[in-house]
VOMAR-921792 format. One line per 4 residues: their letters; for each residue z, x, y of N, C-alpha, C. Coordinates in Angstrom, 1 decimal. Example, Ala and Ser with C-alpha at 12.3 -4.5 7.8 and 13.67 -1.06 7.14 Angstrom:
<atoms>
AS) 7.8 13.2 -5.7 7.8 12.3 -4.5 7.8 13.2 -3.3 | 7.1 12.8 -2.2 7.1 13.7 -1.1 7.9 12.9 0.0
</atoms>
This chain:
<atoms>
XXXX) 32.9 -106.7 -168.2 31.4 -107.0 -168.1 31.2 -108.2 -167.1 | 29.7 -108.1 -166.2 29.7 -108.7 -165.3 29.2 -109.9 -165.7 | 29.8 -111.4 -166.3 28.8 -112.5 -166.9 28.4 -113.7 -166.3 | 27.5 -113.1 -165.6 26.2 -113.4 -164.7 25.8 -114.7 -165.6
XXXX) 25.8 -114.4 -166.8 24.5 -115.4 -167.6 25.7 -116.6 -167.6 | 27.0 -116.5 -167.2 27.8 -117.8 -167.5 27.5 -118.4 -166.6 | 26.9 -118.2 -165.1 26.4 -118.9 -164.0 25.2 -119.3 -163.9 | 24.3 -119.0 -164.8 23.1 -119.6 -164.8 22.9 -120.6 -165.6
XXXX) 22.1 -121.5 -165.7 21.7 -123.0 -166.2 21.0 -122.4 -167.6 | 20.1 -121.8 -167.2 19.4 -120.8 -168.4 20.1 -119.8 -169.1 | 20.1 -119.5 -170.7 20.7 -118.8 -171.4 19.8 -117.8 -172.1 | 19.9 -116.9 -172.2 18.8 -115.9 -172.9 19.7 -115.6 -174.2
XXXX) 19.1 -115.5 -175.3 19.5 -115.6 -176.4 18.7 -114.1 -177.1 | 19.5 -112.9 -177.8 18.7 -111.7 -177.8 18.8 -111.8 -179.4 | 17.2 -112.0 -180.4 17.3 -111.6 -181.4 17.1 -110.3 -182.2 | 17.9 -109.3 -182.3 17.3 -108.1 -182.5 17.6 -107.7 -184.2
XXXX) 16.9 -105.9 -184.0 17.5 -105.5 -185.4 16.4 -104.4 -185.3 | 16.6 -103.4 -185.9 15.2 -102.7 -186.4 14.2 -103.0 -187.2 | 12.9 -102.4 -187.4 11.8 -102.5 -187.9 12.5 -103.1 -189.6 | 11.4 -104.6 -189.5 11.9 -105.3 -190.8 12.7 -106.0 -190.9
XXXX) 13.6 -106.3 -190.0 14.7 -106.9 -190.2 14.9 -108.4 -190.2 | 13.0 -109.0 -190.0 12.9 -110.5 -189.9 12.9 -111.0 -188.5 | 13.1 -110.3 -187.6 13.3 -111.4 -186.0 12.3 -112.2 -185.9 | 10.6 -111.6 -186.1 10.3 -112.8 -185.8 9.5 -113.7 -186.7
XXXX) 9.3 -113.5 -188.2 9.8 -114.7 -189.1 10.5 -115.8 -188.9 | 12.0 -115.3 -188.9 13.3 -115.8 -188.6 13.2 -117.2 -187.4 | 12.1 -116.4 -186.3 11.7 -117.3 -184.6 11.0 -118.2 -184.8 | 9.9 -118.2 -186.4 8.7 -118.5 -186.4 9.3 -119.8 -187.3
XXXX) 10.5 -120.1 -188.0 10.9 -120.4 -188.9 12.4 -121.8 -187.8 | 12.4 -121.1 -186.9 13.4 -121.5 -186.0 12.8 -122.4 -185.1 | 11.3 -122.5 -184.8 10.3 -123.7 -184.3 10.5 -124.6 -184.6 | 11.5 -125.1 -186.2 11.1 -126.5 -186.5 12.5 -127.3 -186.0
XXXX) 13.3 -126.3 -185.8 15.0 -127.0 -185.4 15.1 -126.6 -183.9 | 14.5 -126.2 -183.0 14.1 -125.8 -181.4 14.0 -126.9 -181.0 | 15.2 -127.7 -180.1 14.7 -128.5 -178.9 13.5 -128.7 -177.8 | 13.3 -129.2 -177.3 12.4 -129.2 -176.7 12.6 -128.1 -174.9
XXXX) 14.2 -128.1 -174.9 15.1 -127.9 -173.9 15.1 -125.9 -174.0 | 14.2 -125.4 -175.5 14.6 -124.2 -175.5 13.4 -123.5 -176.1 | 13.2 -122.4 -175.5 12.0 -121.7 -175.6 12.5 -120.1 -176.4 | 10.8 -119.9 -176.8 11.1 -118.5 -178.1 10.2 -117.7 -176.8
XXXX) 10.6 -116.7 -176.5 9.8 -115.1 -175.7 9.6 -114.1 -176.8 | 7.9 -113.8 -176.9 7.7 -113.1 -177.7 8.2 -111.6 -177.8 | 7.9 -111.1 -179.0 8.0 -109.6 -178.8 7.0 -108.5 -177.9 | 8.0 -108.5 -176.5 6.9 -107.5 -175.5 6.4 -106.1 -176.3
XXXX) 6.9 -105.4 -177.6 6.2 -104.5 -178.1 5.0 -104.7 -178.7 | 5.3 -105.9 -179.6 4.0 -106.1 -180.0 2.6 -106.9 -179.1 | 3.2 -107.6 -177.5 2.3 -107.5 -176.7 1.6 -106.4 -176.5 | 2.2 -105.1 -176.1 2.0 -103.9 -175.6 1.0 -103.2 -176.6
XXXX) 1.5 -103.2 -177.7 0.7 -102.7 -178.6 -0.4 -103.3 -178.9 | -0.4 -104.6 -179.8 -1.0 -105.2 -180.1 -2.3 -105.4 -178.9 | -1.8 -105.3 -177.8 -3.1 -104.9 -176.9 -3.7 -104.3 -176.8 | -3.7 -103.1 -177.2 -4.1 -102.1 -177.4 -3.7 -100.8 -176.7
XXXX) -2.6 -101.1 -176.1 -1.9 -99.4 -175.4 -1.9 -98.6 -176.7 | -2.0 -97.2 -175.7 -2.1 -96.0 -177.2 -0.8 -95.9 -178.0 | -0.6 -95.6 -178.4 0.5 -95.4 -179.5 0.3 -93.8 -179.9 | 0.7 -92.7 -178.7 0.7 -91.2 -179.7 1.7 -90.7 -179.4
XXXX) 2.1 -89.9 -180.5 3.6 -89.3 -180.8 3.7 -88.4 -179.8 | 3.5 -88.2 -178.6 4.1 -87.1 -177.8 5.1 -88.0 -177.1 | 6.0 -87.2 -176.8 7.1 -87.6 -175.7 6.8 -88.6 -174.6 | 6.0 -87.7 -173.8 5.4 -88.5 -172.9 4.9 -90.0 -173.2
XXXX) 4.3 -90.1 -173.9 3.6 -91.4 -174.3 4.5 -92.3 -174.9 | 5.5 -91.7 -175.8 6.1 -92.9 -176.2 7.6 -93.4 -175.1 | 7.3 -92.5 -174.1 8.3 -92.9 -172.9 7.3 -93.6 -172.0 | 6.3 -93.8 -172.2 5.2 -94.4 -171.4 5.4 -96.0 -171.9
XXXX) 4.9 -95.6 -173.1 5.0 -97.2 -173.6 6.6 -98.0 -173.6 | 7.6 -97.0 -173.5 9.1 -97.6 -173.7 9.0 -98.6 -172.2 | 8.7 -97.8 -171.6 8.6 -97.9 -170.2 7.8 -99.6 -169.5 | 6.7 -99.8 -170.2 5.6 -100.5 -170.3 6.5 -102.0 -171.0
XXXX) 7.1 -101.6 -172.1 7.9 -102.4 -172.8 8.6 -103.5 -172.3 | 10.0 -102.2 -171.3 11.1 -102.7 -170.9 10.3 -103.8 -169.8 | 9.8 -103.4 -168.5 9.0 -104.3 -167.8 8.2 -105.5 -168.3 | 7.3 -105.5 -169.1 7.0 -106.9 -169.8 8.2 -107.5 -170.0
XXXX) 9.2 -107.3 -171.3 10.4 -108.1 -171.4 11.2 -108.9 -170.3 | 11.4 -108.0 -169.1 11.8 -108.2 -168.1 11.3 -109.1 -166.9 | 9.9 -109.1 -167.0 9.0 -110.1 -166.3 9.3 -111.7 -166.9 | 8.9 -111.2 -168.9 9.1 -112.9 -169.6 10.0 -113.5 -169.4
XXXX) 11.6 -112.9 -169.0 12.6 -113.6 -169.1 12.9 -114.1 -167.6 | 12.5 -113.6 -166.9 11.9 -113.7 -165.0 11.6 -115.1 -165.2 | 10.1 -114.9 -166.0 9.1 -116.1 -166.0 10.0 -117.5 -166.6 | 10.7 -117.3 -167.6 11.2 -118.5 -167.8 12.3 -118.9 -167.4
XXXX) 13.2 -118.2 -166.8 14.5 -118.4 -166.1 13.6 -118.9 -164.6 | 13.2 -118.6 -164.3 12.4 -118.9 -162.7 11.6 -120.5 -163.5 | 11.3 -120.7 -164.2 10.1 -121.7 -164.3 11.1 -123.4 -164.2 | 12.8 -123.2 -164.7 13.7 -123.9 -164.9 13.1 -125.3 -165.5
XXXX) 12.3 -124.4 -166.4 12.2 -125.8 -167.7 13.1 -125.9 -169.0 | 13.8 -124.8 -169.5 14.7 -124.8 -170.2 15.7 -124.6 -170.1 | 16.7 -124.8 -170.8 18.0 -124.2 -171.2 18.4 -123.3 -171.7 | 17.9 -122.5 -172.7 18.3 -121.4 -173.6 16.7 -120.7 -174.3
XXXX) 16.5 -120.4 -174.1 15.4 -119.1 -174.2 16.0 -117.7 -175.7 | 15.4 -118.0 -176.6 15.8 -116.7 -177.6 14.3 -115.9 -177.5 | 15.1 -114.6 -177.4 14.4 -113.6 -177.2 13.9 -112.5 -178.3 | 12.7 -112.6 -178.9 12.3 -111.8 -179.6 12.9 -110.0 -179.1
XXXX) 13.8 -109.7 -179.5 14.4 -108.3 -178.6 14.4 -108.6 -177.5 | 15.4 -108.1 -176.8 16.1 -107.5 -175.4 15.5 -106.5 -174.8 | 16.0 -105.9 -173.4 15.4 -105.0 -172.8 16.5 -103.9 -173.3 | 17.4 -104.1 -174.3 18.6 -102.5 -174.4 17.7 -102.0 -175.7
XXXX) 17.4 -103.1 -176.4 16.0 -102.4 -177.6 15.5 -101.1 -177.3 | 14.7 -101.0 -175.8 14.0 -99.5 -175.7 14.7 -98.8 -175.8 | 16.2 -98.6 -175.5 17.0 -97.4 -175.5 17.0 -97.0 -176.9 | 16.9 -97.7 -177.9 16.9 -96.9 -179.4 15.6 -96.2 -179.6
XXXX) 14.5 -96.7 -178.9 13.5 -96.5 -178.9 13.2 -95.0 -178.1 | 14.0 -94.7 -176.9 13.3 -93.6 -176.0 13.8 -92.2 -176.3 | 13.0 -91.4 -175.8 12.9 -90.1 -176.4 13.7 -89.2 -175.8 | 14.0 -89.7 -174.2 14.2 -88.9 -173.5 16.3 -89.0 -173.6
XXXX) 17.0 -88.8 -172.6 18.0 -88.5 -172.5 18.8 -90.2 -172.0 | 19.6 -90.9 -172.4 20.0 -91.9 -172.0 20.3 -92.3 -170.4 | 20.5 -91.0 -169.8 20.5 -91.0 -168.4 19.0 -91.9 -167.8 | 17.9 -90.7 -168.3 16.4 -90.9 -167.8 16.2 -92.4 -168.1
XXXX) 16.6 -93.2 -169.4 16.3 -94.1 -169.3 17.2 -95.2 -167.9 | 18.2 -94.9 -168.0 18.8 -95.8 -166.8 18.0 -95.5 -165.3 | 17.6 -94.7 -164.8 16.5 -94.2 -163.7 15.3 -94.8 -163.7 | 14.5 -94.6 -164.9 13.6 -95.7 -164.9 13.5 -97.2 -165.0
XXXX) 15.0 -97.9 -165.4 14.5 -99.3 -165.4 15.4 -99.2 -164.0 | 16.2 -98.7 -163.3 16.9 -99.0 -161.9 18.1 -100.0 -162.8 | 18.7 -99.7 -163.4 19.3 -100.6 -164.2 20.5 -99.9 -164.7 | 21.8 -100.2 -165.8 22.4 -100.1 -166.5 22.8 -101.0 -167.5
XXXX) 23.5 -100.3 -168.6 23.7 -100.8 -169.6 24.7 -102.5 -169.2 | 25.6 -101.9 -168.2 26.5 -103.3 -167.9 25.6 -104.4 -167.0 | 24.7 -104.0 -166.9 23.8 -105.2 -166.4 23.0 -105.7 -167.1 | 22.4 -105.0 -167.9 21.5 -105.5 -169.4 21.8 -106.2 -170.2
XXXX) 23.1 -105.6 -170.6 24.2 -106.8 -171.8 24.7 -108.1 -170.9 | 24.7 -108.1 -169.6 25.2 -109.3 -169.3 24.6 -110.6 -168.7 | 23.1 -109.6 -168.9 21.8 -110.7 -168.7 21.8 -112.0 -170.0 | 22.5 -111.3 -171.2 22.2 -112.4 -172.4 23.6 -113.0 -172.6
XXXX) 23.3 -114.3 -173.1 24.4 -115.2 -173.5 25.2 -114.7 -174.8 | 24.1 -114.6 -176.0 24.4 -113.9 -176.9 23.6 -112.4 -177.8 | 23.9 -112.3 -178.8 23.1 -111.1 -179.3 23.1 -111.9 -180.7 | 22.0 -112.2 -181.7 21.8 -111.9 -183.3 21.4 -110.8 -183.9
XXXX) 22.3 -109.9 -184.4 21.3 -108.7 -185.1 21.2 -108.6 -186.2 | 19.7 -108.7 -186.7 19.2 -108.7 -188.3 19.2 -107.4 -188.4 | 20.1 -106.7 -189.6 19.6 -105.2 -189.6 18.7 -105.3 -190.5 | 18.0 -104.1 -190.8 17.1 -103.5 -191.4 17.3 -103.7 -192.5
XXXX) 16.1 -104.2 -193.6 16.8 -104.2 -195.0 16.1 -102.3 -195.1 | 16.7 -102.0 -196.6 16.0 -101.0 -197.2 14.9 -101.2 -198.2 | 14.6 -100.2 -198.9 13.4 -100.1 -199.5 13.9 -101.5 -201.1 | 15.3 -101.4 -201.3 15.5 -102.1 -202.2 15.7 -103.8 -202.2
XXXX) 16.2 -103.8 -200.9 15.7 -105.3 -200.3 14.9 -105.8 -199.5 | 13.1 -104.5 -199.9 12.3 -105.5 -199.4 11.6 -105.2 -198.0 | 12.2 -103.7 -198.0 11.3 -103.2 -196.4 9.9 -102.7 -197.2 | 9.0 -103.4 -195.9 7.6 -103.4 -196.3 6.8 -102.3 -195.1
XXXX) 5.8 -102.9 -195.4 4.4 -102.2 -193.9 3.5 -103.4 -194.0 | 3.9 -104.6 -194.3 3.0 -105.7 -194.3 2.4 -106.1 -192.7 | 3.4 -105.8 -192.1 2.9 -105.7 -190.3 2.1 -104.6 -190.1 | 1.2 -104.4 -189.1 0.2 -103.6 -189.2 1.0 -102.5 -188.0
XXXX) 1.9 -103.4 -187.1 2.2 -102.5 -186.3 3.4 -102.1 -186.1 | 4.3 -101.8 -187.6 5.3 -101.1 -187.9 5.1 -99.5 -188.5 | 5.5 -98.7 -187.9 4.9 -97.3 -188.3 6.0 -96.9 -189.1 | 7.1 -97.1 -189.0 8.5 -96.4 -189.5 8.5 -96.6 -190.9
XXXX) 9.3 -95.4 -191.3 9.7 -95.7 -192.9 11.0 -96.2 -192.8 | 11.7 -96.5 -194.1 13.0 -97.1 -194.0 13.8 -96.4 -193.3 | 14.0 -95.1 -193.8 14.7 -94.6 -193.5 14.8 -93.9 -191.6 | 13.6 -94.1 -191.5 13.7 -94.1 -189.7 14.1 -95.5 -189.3
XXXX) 13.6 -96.4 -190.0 14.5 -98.1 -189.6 15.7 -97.7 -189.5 | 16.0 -97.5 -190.4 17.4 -97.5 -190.4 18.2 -96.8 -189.5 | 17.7 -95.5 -189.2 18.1 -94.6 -188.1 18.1 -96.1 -186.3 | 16.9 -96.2 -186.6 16.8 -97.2 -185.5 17.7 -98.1 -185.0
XXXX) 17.6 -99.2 -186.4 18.6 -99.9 -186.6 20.3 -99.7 -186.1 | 20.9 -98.8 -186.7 22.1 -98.2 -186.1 22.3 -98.0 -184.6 | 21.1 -97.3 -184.2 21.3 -97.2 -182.4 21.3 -98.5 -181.8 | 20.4 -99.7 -182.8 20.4 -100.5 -181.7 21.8 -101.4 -181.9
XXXX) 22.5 -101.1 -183.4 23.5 -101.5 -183.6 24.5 -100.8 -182.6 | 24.9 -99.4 -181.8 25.9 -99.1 -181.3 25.5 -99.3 -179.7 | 24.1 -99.9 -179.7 23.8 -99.8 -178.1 24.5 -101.8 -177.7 | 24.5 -102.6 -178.8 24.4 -104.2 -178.3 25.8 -104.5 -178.8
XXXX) 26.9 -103.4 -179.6 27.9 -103.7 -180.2 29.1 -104.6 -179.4 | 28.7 -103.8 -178.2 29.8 -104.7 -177.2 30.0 -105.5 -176.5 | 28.8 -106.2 -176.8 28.7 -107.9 -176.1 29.4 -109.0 -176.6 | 30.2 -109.4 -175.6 31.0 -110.4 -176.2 30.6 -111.6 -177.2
XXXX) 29.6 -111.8 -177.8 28.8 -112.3 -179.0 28.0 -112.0 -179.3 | 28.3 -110.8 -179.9 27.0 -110.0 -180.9 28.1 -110.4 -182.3 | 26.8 -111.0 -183.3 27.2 -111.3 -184.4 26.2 -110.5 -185.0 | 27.0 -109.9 -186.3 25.4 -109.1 -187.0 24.8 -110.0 -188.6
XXXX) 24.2 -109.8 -189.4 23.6 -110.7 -190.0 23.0 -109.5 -191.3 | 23.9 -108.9 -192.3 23.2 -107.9 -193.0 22.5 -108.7 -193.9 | 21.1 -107.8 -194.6 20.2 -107.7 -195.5 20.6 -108.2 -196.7 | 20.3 -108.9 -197.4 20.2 -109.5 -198.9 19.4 -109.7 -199.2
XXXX) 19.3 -109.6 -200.8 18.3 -109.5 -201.8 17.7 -110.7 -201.4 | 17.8 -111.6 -200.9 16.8 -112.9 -200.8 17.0 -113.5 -199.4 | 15.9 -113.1 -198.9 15.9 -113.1 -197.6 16.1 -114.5 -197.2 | 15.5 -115.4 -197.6 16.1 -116.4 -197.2 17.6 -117.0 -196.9
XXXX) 18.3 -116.0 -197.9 19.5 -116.5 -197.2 20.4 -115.6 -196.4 | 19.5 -115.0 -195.8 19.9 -114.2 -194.6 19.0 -114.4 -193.2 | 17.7 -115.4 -193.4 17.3 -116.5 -192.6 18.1 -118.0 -192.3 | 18.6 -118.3 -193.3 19.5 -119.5 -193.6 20.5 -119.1 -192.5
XXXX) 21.1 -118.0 -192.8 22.3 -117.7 -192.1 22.0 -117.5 -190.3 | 21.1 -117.0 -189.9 20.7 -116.9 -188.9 19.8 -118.3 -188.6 | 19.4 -118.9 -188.7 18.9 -120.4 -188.3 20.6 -121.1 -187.9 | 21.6 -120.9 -189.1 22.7 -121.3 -188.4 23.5 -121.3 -187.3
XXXX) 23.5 -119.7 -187.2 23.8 -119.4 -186.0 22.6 -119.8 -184.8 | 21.7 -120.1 -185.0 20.7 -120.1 -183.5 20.9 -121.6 -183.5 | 21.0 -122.6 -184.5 21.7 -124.1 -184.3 22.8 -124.4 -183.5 | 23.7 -123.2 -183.9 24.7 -123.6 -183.4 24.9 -123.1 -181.9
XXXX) 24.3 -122.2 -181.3 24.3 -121.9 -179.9 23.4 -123.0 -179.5 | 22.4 -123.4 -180.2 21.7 -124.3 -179.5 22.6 -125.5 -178.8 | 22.9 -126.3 -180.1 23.9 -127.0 -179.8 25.3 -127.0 -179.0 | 26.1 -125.3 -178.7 27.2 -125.4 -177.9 26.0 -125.7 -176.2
XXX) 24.9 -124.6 -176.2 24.6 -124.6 -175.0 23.7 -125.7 -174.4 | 23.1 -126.9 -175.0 22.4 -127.4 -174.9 23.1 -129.0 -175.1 | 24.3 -128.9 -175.1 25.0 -130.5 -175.3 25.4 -131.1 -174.1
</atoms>
């Protein structure tokens, strides 16, 4: 792997997982132990959405918005690696996220970002993945702009588990009955990168 991100001053930090899985709770929760030296990038889906792009189930469209996605993400982390006011940047999801996401053939997606997978993974320092809880620990629809049931989480979840598996620090972070201490556990880890990269 090409590790580009060990030559840069700036570290991108990728928090992922499928629908429910806490990332950005977890981010929201991770504001109070965040240096001043490191910045949270929102989730470009829920920019995209949340703006009001359509959301309909044909192919096309949801290769429209994957599409729409990957570029926002790609701009935010632009914007703050270019701005050189921090050190470490965590990222509400990565740009390899859309691939669990797209409809089309894993080829098509590499054509449309002009990209590959060994350049994607080696944009980030690290990976955290919260998987998905299930229905018995706690997956909801309390977010307005989660459509999935568990059981498509979960399907999700696993792709994005075999797409980010091989980065040289992907830690994963499974589901417990009390979320908090599967927050706990992940504040730790984001302390502790703070602190290797930020000392």
């Amino acid at each position: 792997m090409d590790n580009s991100f060990e030559a840069t001053r700036m570290k991108l930090i990728v928090i992922t997982g499928g629908p429910g899985g806490g990332k950005t709770a977890i981010l929201e929760m991770a504001k109070k132990i965040l240096l001043s030296n490191s910045v949270i990038l929102p989730e470009a889906a829920s920019i995209i959405f949340g703006g009001g792009f359509w959301r309909l189930p044909s192919l096309s469209a949801k290769a429209a918005a994957q599409r729409a996605i990957f570029h926002v993400q790609t701009e935010m982390e632009n914007l703050v690696c270019d701005e050189n006011k921090w050190v470490l940047g965590f990222c509400d999801r990565g740009t390899l996220d859309g691939l669990a996401y797209w409809p089309n053939s894993e080829e098509s997606f590499w054509e449309i970002s002009k990209s590959s997978l060994e350049k994607e993974l080696s944009k980030y320092y690290a990976v955290i993945h919260l998987r998905s809880p299930s229905d018995l620990f706690g997956y909801n629809h309390i977010n307005p702009l989660r459509i999935e049931s568990s059981a498509q989480s979960k399907t999700i979840d696993d792709k994005i588990a075999n797409i980010w598996k091989n980065h040289p620090r992907y830690e994963v972070i499974n589901s417990s009955e009390n979320f908090l201490t599967k927050a706990q556990i992940a504040l730790d880890l984001i302390a502790k990168h703070q602190s290797t990269c930020c000392s």
